[in-house]
N, C-alpha and C positions, 0 to 999 in steps of 0.2 A: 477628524475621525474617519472622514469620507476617502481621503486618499490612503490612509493607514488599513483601512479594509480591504480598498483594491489590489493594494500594495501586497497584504497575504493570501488575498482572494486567488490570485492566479496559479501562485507556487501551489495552494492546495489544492485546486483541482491537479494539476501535474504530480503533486505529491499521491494522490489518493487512488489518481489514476493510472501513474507508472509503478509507484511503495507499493499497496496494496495489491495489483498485479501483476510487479515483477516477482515479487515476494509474498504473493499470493499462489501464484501457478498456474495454470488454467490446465486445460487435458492435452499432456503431451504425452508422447512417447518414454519410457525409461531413458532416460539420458546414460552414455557409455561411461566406462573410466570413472564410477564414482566410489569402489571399492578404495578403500586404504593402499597406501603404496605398504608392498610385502617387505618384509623384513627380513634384510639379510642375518643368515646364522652361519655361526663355523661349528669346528667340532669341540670347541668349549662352548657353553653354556653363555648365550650373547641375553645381555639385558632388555627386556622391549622396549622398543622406540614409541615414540607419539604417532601415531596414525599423519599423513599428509595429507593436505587437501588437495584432491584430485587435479591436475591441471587444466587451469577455466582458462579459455580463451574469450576476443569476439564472435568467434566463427560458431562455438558451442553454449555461449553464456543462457542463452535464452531457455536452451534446452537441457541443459544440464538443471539451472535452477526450477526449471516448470518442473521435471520430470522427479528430482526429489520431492518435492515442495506437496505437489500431486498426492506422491504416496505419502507423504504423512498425513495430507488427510486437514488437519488442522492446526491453529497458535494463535497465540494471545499476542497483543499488540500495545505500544506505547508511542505516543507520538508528541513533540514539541517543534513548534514552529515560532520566530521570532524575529520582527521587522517595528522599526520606527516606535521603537520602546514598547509595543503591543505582544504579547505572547499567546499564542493559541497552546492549548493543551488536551489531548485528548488518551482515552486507554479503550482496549476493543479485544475481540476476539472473532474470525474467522474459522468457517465449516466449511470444507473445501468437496462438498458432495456434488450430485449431477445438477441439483439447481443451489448453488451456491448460496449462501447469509452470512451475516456479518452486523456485528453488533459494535456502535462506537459511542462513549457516552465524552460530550467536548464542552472546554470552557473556551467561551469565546468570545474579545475583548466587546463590552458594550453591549453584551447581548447575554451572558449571564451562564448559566448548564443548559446543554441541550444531548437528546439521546437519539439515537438513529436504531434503528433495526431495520435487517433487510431481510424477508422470511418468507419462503414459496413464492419471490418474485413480487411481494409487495411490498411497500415502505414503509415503515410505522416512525413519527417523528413526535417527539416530547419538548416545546420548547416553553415550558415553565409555564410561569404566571401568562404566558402569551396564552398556553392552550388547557390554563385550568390545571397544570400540572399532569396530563392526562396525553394518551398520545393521538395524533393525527393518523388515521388509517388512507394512506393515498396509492392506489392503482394505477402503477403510469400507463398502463395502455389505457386507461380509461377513457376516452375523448368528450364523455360528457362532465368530467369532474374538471372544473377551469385549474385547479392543483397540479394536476395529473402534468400537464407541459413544464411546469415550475419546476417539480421535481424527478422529474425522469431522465434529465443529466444527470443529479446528483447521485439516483440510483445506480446509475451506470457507473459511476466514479466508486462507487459499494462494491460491486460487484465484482471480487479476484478475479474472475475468470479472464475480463474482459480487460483492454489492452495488452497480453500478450501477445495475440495473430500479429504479421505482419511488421512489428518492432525489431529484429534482430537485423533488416537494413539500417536500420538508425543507428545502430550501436558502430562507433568509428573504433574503438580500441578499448580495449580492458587490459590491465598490467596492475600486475601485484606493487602495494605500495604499502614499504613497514613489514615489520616484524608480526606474529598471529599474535591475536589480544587473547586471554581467558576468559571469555562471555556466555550465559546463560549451562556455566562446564565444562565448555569447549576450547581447544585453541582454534583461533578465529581467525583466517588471513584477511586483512583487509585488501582489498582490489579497487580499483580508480576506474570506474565505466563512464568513456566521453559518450552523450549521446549528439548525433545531426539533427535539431527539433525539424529543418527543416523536411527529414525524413518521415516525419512520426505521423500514425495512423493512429483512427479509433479514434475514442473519447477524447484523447487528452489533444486531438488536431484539432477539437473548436475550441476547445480554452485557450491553444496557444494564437490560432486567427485570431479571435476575439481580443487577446493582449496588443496583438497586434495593430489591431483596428483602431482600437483607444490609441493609437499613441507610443504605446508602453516599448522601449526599446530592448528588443528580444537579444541574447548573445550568439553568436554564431554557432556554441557547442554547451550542450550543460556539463556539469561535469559531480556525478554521484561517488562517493566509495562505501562498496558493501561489506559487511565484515560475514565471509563462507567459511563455515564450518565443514569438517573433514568430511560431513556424510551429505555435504550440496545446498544444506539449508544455509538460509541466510539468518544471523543473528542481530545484524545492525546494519541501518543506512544513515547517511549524512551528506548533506549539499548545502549549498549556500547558493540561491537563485532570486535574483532582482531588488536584493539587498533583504533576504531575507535569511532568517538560518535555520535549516531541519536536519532533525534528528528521531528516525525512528529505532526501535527496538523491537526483537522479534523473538517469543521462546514459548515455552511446553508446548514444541512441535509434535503433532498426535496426541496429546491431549488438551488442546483448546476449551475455553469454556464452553458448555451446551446454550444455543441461542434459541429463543422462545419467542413467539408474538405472545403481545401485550394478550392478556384476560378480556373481555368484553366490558366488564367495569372498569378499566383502564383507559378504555377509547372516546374520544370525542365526538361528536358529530359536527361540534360549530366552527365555522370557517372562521379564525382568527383574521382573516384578511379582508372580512366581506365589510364592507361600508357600514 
């Protein structure tokens, strides 16, 4: 069970903190060129076309995606992960405002349902009969709360914003692969984004050292495909990393569920970890 955790432990931090970031957005700029390509007419009466998806390269992927992504604002999430017969599952929803939150409730082999909320910058974490059924209220900047260090990666792996700066060096090539899917209403081009880990900044550079370190023998290039919809969003991603297999999904861009902190009878005070 021990190596079958590490085994999906690492893809998810990378998953949580490239998925939910790349396809999160963080605050960029409007990205160019994401208007429909126009549709030629003659002077008969031409039938509409399907709207095209803007053309995404490497050179703009970063910011083409931030900058839609941005203005909608928000979307709900689905995510499965799958290594050494174990399957992670989780659904969520993201608020893409000036202090970002992000709500994800996950089944996780051996360890049962557990729910996350991220809300004004604090954590709130529910892992069952572990905390009473009740959530953990943890402050990462706290420095007196011994918690606070435990989970203030994982909040940063929460947090859309973070992991965009600085990744669009990592990105080695993006190319359209396949035909567009119909997903979440859309026709959906799927695109093949190689990433250079050895490039990657932010959060998801200590969980790839850290794989590292153990051992864990890293690939030279990941390799994601997103499925972009004509107006920049993304509707789907999928990889397969360290013999692992993920699949997220992505939809009611702009209207995302509303995320809330727990009620004050919903919170715990006891350390489930204390001796």
């Amino acid at each position: 069970m021990r190596s079958s955790r590490r085994l999906l432990a690492v893809p998810a931090a990378v998953t949580l903190a490239w998925a939910l970031a790349a396809c999160g957005g963080g605050a960029a700029p409007a990205a160019e060129g994401l208007s429909p390509a126009p549709v030629e007419t003659t002077s008969e009466a031409a039938a509409p076309e399907t709207p095209e998806t803007a053309e995404i390269t490497a050179a703009n992927f970063v910011e083409t995606i931030a900058g839609a992504q941005q203005s909608a604002g928000s979307y709900d999430f689905t995510m499965t992960m799958s290594a050494a017969g174990q399957t992670i599952s989780a659904t969520g929803s993201a608020q893409l405002t000036d202090t970002p939150e992000v709500a994800m409730s996950m089944e996780y082999p051996g360890a049962g349902s557990m729910e996350m909320r991220l809300v004004d910058s604090v954590m709130y974490m529910n892992m069952g009969e572990a905390t009473g059924g009740k959530f953990l209220q943890i402050d990462p900047t706290d420095p007196s709360n011994p918690l606070s260090a435990s989970f203030s990666e994982m909040t940063g792996d929460l947090d859309p914003t973070k992991g965009m700066a600085g990744q669009q060096a990592a990105i080695v090539s993006v190319e359209k692969a396949g035909e567009p899917e119909q997903l979440d209403g859309v026709a959906a081009q799927p695109y093949q984004v190689v990433i250079d880990p050895s490039k990657i900044e932010g959060p998801q550079r200590d969980a790839i050292d850290q794989a590292a370190a153990a051992g864990v023998a890293l690939p030279a290039t990941f390799e994601y495909t997103f499925w972009i919809g004509p107006d920049g969003l993304a509707r789907k991603m999928a990889f397969d990393l360290l013999g692992s297999q993920t699949e997220m999904t992505f939809s009611n861009w702009g209207a995302g569920a509303p995320i809330v902190a727990p009620t004050a009878d919903q919170i715990t005070t006891e350390d489930p970890f204390a001796a």
